[in-house]
C-alpha positions in Angstrom: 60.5 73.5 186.8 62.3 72.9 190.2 64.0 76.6 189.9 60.5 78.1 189.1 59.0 76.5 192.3 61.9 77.8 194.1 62.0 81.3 193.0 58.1 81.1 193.4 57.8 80.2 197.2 60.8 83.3 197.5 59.2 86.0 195.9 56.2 84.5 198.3 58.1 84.7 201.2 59.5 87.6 200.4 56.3 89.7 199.9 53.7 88.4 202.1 56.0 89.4 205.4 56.1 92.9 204.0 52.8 95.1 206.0 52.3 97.0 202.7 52.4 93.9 200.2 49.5 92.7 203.3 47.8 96.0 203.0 47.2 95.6 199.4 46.3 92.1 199.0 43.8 92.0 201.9 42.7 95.5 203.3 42.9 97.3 200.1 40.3 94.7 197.7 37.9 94.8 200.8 37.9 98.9 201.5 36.9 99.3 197.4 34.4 96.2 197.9 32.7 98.4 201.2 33.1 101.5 199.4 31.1 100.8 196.2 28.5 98.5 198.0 27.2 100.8 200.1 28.3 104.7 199.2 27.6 104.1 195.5 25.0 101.4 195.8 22.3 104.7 194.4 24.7 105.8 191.8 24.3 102.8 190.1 20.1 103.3 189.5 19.7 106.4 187.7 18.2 104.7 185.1 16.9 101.2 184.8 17.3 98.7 181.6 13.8 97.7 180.7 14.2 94.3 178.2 10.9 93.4 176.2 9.9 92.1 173.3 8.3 95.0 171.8 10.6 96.6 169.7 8.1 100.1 169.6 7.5 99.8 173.2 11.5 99.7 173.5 11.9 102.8 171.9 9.0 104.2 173.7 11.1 103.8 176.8 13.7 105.3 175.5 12.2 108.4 175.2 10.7 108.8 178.8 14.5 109.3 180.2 13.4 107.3 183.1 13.8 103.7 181.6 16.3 102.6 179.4 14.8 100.1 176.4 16.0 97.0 174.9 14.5 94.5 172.3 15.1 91.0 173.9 12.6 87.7 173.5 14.5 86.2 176.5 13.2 87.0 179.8 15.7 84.6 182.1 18.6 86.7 180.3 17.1 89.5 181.3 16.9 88.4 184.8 20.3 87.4 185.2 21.9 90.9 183.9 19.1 92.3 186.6 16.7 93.9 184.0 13.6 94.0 184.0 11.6 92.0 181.1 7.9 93.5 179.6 6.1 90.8 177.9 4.0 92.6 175.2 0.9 90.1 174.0 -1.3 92.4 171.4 -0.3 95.7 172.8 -3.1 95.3 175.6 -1.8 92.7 178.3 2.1 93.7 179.5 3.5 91.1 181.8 6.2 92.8 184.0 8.6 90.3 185.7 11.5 92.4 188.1 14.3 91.6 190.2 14.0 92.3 193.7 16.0 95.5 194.0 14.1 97.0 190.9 10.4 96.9 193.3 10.5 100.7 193.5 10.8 101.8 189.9 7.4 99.2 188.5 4.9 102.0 189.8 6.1 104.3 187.6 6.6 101.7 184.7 3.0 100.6 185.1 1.9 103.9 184.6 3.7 104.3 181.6 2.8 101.2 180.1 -0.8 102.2 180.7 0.0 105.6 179.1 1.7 103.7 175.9 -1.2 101.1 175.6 -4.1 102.2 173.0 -6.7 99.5 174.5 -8.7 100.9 177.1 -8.6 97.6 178.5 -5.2 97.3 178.9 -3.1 95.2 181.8 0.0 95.2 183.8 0.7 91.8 185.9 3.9 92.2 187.6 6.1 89.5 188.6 9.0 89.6 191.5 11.5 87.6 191.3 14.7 87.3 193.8 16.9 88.3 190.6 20.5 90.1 192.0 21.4 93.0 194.0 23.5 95.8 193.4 26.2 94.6 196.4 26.1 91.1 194.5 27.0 92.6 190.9 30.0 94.9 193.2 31.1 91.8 194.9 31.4 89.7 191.9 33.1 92.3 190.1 35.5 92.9 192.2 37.1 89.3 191.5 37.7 90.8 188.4 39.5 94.2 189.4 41.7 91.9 192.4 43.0 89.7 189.2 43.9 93.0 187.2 45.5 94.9 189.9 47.4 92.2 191.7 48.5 90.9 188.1 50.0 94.4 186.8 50.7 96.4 189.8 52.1 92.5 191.7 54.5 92.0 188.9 55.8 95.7 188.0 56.1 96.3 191.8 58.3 93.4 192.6 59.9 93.1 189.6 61.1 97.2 190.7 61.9 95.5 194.5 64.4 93.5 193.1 66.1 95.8 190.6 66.0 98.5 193.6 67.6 96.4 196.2 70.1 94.6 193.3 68.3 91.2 194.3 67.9 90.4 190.1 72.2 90.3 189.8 71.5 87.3 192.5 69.2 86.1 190.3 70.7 86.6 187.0 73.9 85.4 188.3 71.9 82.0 188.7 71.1 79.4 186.4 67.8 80.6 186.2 66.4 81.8 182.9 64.5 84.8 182.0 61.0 82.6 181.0 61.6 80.7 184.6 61.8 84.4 186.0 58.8 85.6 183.8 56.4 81.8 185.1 57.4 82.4 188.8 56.0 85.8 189.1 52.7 84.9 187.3 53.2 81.9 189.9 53.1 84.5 192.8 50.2 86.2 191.0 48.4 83.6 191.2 48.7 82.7 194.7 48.0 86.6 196.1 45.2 86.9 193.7 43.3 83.7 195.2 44.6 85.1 198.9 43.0 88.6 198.1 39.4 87.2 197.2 39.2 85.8 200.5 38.3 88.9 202.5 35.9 89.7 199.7 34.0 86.4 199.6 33.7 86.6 203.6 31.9 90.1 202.9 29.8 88.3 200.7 28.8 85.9 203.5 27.7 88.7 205.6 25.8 90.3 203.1 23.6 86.9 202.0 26.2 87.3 198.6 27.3 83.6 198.1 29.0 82.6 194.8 29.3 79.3 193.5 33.1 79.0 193.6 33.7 75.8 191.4 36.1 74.3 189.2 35.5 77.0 185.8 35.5 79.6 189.0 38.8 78.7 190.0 40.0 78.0 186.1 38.8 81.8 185.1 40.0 83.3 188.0 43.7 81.4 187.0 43.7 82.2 183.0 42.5 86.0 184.1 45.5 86.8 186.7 47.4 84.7 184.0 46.0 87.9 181.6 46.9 91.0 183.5 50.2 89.4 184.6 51.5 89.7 181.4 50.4 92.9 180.5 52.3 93.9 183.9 55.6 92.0 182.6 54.9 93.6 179.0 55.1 97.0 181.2 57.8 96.3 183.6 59.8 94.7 180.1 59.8 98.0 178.5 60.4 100.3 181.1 64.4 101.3 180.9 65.4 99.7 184.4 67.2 102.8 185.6 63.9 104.7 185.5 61.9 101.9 187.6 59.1 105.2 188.4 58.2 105.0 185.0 57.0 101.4 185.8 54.8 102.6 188.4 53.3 105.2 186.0 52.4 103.6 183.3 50.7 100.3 185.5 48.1 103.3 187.0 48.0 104.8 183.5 47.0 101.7 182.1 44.9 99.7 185.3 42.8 102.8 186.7 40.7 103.1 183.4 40.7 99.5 183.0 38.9 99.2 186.5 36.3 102.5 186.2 35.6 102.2 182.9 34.5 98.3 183.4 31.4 96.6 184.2 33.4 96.0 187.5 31.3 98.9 189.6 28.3 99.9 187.9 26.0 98.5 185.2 27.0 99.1 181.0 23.8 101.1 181.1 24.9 103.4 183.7 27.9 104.5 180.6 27.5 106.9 177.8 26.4 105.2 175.1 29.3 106.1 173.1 31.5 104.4 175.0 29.5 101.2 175.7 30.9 99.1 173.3 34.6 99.9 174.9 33.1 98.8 178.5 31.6 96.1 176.7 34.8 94.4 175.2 37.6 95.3 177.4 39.4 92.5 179.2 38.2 93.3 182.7 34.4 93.4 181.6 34.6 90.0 180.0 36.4 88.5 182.7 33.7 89.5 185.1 30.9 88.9 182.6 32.4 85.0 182.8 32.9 85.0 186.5 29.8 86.5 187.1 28.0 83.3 184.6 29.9 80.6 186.2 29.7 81.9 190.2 26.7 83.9 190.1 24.3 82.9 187.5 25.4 78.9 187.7 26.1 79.2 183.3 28.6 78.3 181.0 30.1 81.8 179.9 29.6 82.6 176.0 32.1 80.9 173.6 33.5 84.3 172.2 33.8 85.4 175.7 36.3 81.6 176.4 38.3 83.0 173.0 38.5 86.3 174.0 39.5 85.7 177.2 42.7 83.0 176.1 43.5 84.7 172.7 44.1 87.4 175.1 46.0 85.5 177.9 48.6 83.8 175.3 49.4 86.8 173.7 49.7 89.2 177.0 52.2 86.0 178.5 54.2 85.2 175.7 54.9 89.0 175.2 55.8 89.7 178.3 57.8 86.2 178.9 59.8 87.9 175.9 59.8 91.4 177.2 60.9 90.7 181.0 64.7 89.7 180.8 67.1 88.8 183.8 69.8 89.6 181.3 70.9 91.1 178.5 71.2 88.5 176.7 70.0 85.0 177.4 
């Protein structure tokens, strides 16, 4: 354990006095954070998920191209993934509750609802509620994309640094071992990635975004970097070390889809529906769904999401804690 704290507070020391290693852990999470907040911020409404508990007034939705419908009997659920929930009673009374942000789409709802309803009689009550804004969902997200990026592209790019400037023959002239090696990146992972959300959680403040940043917080955040760490060792381990570019490569090839085709940016909704289920069930979508449960919506994330999420973790470490050698042979 003493050489893995060792090595751990080098590759620190190393890395955060280099401008570029700075660049990337601070400026870099906070540029994509501004970017998507507020150029994309309209994007992300082209059409709105309507939850009720109608399942012929769901498809009736569906077919207007203006609403997206859902069946669901839960109307807090609803809330918290900022849809907004109908309330059918006898096809004549329609109970509209909305988040905030949704205010300008419920004209157009009502008169559709009205339009739907075969009572003459029929109502719409509408509800607000303060529900969660589009920069909250981008800022929350974005805990999931730092823990991605900082996990693959962190341990391929200084896992190259050393090969490139010989620093691993120091190493692997050392009594440390390759698993020792493998823990004190994720170590340094760790570290950068809690560093990084910083700047991002200090945007929050400014925009009146203020997650609850408690103990499953911080545990998520950990077992997540712990994730995409060793998918970057599983990388940087089968990459021949006299091609280190190929490294590089392959961590874009492999992290840019992760983090646009994620629930990181825009709603599941706002996807294809072919390729919702893929969104749905890729690592960086569940991580965010749990990060978004525990720090946003203050609830204990799904149990599948907990085993999807360490099934995941163990696998991705112990691969690449076998993959990522100092040596030949050990």
């Amino acid at each position: 354990m003493r050489n893995v704290i060792h090595t751990a507070k080098a590759i620190i020391k190393d890395n955060l006095g280099n401008k570029t290693t700075i660049f990337f852990i601070l400026v870099f999470p906070l540029f994509l954070a501004i970017v998507f907040a507020f150029g994309f911020g309209g994007m992300n409404h082209v059409t709105q998920v309507v939850a009720t508990n109608n399942e012929q007034l769901a498809k009736y939705l569906n077919s207007t191209q203006l609403f997206i419908g859902i069946t669901c009997n839960n109307e807090k659920e609803a809330i918290l993934h900022n849809y907004i929930y109908v309330n059918v009673q006898n096809n004549s009374l329609f109970n509209v509750t909305y988040p905030k942000d949704s205010k300008y789409l419920i004209p157009s709802l009502e008169a559709i609802l009205t339009e739907y309803s075969t009572h003459d009689s029929a109502k719409v009550t509408t509800t607000q509620l303060p529900g969660f804004t589009y920069v909250d969902y981008i800022l929350s997200g974005m805990i999931g994309v730092i823990a991605l990026s900082n996990g693959v592209f962190g341990v391929t790019g200084v896992g190259a640094g050393y090969y490139r400037d010989k620093l691993v023959e120091r190493l692997a002239a050392s009594p440390l071992k390759s698993y020792e090696w493998v823990i004190s990146l994720m170590l340094y992972e760790i570290i950068i990635t809690f560093i990084s959300i910083v700047p991002v959680l200090l945007l929050g403040v400014v925009l009146n975004f203020i997650p609850i940043i408690g103990i499953l917080f911080v545990i998520f955040l950990i077992i997540g970097t712990l994730m995409f760490s060793g998918l970057g060792a599983i990388i940087f381990g089968l990459t021949p070390k006299d091609k280190l570019f190929i490294a590089n490569i392959a961590a874009n090839v492999v992290t840019l889809p992760l983090i646009f085709l994620s629930n990181a940016f825009f709603y599941v909704s706002s996807f294809p529906s072919f390729i919702e289920i893929l969104i749905n069930y890729q690592p960086v979508s569940v991580l965010n769904d749990i990060i978004r449960q525990v720090a946003v919506y203050q609830q204990l994330p799904q149990l599948w999401e907990i085993i999807y999420i360490i099934i995941f973790t163990v696998l991705s470490v112990f691969l690449g804690g076998k993959l990522l050698k100092l040596r030949e042979i050990d």
